[in-house]
N, C-alpha and C positions, 0 to 999 in steps of 0.2 A: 357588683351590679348596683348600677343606681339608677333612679328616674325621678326627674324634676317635671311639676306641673300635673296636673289632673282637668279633667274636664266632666263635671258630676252627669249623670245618664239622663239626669232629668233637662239638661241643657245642649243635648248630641245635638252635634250640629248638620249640617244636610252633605257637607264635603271635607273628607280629611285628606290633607295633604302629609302622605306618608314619603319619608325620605331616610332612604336608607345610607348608610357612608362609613369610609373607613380612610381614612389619611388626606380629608378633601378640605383641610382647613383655607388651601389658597383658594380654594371654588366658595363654599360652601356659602361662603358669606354673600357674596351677589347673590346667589341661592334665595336665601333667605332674602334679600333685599328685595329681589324682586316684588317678594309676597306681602314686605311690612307695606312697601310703597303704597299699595291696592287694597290694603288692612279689609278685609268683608268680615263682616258681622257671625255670618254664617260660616264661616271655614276656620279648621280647627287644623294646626300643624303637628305632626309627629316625626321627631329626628330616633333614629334608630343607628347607634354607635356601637361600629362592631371591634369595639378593644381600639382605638385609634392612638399611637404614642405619639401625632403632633398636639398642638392646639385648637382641633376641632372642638372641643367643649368652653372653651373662653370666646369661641367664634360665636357657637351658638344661644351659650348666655347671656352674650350683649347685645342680643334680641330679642329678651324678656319682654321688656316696656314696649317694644312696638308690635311684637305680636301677642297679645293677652292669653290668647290657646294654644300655648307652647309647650308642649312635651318633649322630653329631653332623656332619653333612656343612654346608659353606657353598660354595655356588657364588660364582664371581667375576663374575656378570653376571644379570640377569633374565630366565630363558630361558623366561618365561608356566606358565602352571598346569599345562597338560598334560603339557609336559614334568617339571614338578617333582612329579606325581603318578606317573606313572610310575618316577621315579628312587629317588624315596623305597622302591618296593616292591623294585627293582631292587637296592638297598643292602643289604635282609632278607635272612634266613639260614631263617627259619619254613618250616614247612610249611604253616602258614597264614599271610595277612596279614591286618590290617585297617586301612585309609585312615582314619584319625581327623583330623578337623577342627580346627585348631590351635586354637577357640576353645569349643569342646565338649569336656565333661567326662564321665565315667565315672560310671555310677551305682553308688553304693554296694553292693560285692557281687557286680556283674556279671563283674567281672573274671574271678573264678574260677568263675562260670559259664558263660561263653564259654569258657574252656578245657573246662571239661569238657563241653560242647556238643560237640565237637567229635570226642570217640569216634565219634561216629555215622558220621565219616567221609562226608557231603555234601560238594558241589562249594562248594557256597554258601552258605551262612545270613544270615537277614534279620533282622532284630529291630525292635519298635516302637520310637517315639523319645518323649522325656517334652519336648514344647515349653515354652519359659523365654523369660521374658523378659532384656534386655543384663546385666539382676545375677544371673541364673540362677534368679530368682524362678518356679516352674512356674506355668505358664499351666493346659494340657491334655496327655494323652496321645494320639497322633495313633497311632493301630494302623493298621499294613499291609492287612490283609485285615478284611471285615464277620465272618469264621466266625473265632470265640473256640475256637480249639483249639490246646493244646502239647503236643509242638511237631506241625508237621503239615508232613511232606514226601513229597514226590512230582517225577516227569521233567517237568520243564516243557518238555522238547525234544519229549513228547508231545504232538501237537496238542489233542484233547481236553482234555488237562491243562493246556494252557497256556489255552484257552478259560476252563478253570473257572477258573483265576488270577486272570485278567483281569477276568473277572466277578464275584465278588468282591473286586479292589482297590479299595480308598478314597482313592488319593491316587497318584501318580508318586511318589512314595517305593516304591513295590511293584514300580517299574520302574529300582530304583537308583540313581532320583536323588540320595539324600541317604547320600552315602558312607560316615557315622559309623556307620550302620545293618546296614552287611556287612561279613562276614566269607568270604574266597574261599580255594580250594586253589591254593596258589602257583603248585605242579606244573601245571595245566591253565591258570593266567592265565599261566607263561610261551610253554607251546605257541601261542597266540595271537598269528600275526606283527600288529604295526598297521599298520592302512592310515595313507596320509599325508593322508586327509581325513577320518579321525577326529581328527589333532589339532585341527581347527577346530571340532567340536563341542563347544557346553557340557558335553558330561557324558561326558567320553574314556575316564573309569573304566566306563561302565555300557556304552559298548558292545562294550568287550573281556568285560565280564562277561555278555552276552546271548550274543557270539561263544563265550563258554563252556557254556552252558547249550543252545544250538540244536546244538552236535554233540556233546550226549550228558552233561551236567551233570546232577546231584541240587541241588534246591532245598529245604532245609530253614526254614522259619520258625517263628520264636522269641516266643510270645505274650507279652514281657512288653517294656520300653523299656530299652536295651543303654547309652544316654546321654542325657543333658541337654545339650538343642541349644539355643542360642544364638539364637534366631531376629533378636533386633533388631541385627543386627549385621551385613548384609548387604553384600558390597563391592560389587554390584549393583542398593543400592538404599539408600544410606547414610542418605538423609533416613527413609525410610519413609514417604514421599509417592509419589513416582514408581514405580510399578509396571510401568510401561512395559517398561523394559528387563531386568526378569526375568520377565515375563509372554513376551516375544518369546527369552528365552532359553530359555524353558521348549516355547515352541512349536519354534523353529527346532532343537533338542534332539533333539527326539522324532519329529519329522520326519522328521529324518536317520537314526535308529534305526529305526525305521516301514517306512520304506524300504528298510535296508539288509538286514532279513531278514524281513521279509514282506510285500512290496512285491505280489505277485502272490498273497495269501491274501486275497482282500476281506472274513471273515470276523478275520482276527486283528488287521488294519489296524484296524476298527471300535471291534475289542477295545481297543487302544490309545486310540482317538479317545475312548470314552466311560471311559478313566481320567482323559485329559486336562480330557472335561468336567465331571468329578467333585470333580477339583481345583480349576477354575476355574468354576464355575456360572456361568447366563447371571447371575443377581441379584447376584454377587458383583461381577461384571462391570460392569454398572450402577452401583453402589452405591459402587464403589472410586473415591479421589482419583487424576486424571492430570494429570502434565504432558507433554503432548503434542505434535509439531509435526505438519502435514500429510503428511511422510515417515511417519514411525511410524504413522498411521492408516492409509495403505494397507496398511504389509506385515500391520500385526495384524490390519486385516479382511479381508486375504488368508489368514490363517493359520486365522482363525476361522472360515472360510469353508470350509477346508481339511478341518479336523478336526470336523465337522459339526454345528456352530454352528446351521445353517440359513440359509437367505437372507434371510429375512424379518426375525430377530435381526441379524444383521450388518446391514441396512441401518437399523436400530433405533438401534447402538450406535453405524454411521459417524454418523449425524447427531446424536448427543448429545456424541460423541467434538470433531466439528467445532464446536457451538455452546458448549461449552466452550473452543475455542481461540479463537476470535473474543468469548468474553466476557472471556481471558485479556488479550486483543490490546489491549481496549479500557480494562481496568485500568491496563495498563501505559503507554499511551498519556496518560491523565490522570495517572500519578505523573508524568512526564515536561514534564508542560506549562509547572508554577511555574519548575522549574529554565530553560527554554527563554527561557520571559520576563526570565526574570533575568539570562540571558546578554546581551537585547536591550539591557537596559537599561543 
């Protein structure tokens, strides 16, 4: 274990930028560049390295000099994401932090608008994300909400208010999925004990941040894109063929969250299920490459079954899901044959 840099309690800055990572030395560094470029006064960075055996720690030391509030921690073992999402925020000194994605960049500008965002004094702020492709080439801007207003906050621990949230979110990004996109009040993410079956969910930051927001959080959102996300760069999905096992993360995700504070609102449950289906439409569904086994096709048509897909779809998509595996089956069955013979012989 090591950590370079400190930031004395008497000089806590008002936003720490926490960044967790693990083998992102080819990213990290724009990363960081983003932030040196905008240098603020007031913003304090913590890299949180989870065991990495490339050169991410030569990346992040020749950042010393341009960022003065540089924290540099390296763990001596891989203790999984949750833990090193947590740690990194736990290493801050801010009164706010923000989980920034080691392979995601700062938009030009935003920097010192998220500080000064931040007068308003909200539990939480959300910001739209600007999608890129792996060279950061922008694709789209993917907005949080369908209502174009800045900024626009209100108690989403209010039922009714969380109703209207809901109802206009565009994406599970509106439900904290995508971390680069918030910004939290430290003070109330510490009061927050974790459960120890949050660390097995995909997304451990967002349900400490829901457990903030249901006993008594302000949710402000930020009509414009806080960063440039990285999108082809998935470690859930490296090829960008297999969507499989970020589709089933994204269900078994939200599930768990769904559940763990409005399990008995059949009204907010909904609310959730048609973000879910808003993200993933049945046509997108249809339309998307899988590599798929017979395992995977259960629990996804149990999930999508779940978050109310409909019956009728789910048995649409098992039997497309299956007659793709059995035409998979059978490709690979003929590459196979020349080599067998050859063996014969």
């Amino acid at each position: 274990m090591n950590v370079t840099g400190q930031t004395p309690a008497r000089l806590a800055p008002r936003l720490s930028i926490c960044i967790p990572t693990y083998n992102r030395a080819e990213f990290i560094g724009e990363t960081l560049e983003s932030i040196a470029r905008e240098a603020h006064p007031d913003v304090e960075v913590v890299v949180s390295d989870n065991a990495s055996s490339d050169n991410t720690s030569e990346v992040v030391e020749s950042y010393r000099t341009r960022i003065p509030r540089l924290i540099y921690f390296r763990s001596d073992t891989n203790d999984g994401f949750a833990v090193n999402f947590f740690r990194a925020v736990d290493l801050s000194h801010g009164t706010y932090a923000w989980l920034l994605g080691s392979d995601d960049v700062v938009r030009p500008g935003m920097l010192a608008r998220a500080v000064k965002e931040l007068e308003s004094r909200a539990t939480l702020y959300v910001y739209d994300r600007l999608e890129c492709d792996r060279h950061l080439a922008p694709l789209q801007i993917d907005p949080i909400l369908s209502v174009p207003r800045d900024p626009l906050r209100f108690p989403v621990h209010d039922r009714a208010s969380l109703l209207w949230y809901l109802g206009h979110s565009r994406s599970i990004a509106s439900l904290f999925s995508f971390m680069s996109s918030v910004i939290f009040e430290r003070g109330q993410w510490d009061a927050i004990a974790v459960k120890d079956e949050w660390m097995g969910c995909f997304f451990p930051h967002a349900m400490k941040m829901w457990a903030m927001q249901v006993q008594g959080g302000t949710l402000a959102y930020v009509d414009e894109p806080l960063v440039l996300a990285r999108l082809e760069n998935d470690t859930f999905n490296p090829s960008g063929k297999d969507i499989i096992p970020r589709l089933l993360m994204n269900y078994h995700g939200f599930e768990m969250i769904r559940n763990e504070f409005w399990s008995r609102d059949r009204a907010l449950r909904e609310g959730v299920n048609k973000v879910m289906r808003r993200t993933h439409p049945r046509r997108t569904l249809l339309k998307g490459r899988h590599i798929v086994g017979a395992t995977e096709i259960d629990e996804l048509c149990r999930c999508l079954e779940d978050f109310g897909y409909g019956r009728l779809f789910v048995r649409l998509y098992r039997t497309e899901l299956s007659r793709r595996l059995v035409a998979s089956a059978k490709r690979m069955s003929t590459m196979l044959r020349p080599s067998r013979a050859g063996a014969r012989a």
